[in-house]
DRENMIFI-498042 format. One line per 10 residues: their letters; for each residue y, z, x of N, C-alpha, C, O. Coordinates in steps of 0.05 Angstrom, whole numbers, plus 5000, padded with zeros to 4 digits. Layout:
// residues N
a	Y:Z:X:Y:Z:X:Y:Z:X:Y:Z:X; ...
END
This chain:
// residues 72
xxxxxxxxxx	4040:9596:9123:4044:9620:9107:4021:9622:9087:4011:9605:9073; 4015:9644:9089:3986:9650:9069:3989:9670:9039:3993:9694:9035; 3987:9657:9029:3994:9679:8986:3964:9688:8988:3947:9688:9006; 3963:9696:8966:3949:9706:8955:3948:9705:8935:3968:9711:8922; 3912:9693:8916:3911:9704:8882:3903:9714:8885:3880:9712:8895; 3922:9748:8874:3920:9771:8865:3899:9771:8848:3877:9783:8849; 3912:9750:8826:3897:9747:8792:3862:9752:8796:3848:9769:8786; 3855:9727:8815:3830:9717:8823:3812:9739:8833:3790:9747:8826; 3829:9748:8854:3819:9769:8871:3815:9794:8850:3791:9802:8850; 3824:9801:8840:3824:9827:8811:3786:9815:8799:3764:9826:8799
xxxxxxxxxx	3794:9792:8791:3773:9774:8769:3750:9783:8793:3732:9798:8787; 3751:9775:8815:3729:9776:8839:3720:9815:8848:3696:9822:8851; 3730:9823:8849:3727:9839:8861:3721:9866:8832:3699:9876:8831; 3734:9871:8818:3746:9897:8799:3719:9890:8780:3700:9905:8776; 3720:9871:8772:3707:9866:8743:3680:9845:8747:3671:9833:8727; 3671:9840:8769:3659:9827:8779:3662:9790:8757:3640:9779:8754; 3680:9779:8748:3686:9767:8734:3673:9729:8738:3665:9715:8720; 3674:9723:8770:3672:9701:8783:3633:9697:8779:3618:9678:8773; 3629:9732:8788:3605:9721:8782:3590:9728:8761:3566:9724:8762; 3599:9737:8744:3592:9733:8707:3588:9696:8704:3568:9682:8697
xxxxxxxxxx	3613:9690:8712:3619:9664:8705:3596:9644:8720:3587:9624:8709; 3590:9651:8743:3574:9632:8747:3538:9634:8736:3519:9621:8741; 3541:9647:8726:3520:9656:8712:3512:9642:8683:3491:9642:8671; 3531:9633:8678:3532:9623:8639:3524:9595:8640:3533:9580:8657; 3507:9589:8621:3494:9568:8628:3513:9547:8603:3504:9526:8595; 3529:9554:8597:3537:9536:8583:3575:9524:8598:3594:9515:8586; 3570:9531:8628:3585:9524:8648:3573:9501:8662:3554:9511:8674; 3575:9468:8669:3562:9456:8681:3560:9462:8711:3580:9469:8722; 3543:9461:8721:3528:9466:8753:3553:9462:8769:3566:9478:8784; 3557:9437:8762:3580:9437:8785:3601:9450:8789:3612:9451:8811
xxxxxxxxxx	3611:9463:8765:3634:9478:8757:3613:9506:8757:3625:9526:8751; 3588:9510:8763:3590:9540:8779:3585:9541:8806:3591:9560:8819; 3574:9520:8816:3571:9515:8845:3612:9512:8853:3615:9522:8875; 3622:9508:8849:3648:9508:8856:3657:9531:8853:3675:9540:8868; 3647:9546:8834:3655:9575:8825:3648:9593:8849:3664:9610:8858; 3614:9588:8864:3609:9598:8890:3626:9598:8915:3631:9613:8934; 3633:9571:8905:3648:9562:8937:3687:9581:8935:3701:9592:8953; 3692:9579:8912:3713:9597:8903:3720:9619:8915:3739:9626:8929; 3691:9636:8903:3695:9654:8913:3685:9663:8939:3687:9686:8948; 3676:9647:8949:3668:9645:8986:3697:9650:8996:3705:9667:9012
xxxxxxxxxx	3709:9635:8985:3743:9624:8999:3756:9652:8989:3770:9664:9005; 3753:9660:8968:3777:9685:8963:3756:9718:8985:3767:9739:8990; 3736:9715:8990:3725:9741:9000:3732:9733:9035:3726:9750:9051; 3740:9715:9043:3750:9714:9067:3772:9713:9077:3777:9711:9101; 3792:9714:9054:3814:9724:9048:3832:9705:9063:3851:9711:9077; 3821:9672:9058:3833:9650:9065:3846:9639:9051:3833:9635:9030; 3873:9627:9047:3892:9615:9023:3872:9599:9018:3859:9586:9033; 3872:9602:8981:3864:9586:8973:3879:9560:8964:3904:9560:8962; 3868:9540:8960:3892:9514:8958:3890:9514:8927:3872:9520:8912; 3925:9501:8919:3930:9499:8894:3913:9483:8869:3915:9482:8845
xxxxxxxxxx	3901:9473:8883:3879:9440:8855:3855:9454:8853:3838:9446:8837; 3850:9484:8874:3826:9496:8864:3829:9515:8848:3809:9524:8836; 3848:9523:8845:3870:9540:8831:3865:9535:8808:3853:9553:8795; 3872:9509:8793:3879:9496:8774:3858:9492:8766:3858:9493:8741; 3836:9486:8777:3802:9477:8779:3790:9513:8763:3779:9519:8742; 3795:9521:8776:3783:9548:8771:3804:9564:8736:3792:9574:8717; 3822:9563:8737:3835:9558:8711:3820:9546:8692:3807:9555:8672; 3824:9524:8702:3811:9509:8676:3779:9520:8669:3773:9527:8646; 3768:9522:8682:3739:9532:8681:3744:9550:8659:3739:9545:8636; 3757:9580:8672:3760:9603:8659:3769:9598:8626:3761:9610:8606
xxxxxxxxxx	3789:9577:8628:3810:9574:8603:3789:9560:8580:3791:9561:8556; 3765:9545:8596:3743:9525:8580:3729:9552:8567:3729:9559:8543; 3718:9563:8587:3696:9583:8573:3718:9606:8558:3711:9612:8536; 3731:9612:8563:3751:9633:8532:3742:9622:8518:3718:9626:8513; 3753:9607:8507:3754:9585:8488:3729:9583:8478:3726:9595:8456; 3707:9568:8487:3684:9570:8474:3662:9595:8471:3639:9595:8462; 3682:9623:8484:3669:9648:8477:3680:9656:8456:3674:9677:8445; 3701:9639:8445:3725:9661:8425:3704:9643:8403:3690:9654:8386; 3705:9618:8407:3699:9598:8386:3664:9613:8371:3655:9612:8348; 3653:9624:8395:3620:9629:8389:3619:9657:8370:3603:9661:8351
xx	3639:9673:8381:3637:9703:8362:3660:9702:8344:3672:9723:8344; 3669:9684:8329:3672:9682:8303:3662:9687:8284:3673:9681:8263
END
């Protein structure tokens, strides 16, 4: 059975968001090179698995955080 992130897919597609993100250099390489492969996996409209999920969260939830923290 195959889901779908909606969430991700919105972030990917609408607002071009995935690849803002891999763009910021204050994201380490590997956490945007994963960000590539992410979104490889959501544009082929293959389930994505849950620990990349969580992987890709955290990324997003890291950089809030140190964008909220910078424009203070």
């Amino acid at each position: 059975m195959n889901y779908d992130n909606a969430v991700a897919e919105v972030m990917l597609e609408d607002n071009k968001l995935i690849d803002k993100l891999e763009l910021e250099t204050c994201i380490p390489k590997s956490d945007r090179d994963f960000l590539a492969a992410y979104q490889a996996v959501l544009v082929s409209n293959v389930s994505t698995k849950k620990s990349d999920d969580a992987r890709f969260c955290d990324i997003f939830k890291t950089w809030m955080i140190q964008r909220h923290r910078n424009t203070k």
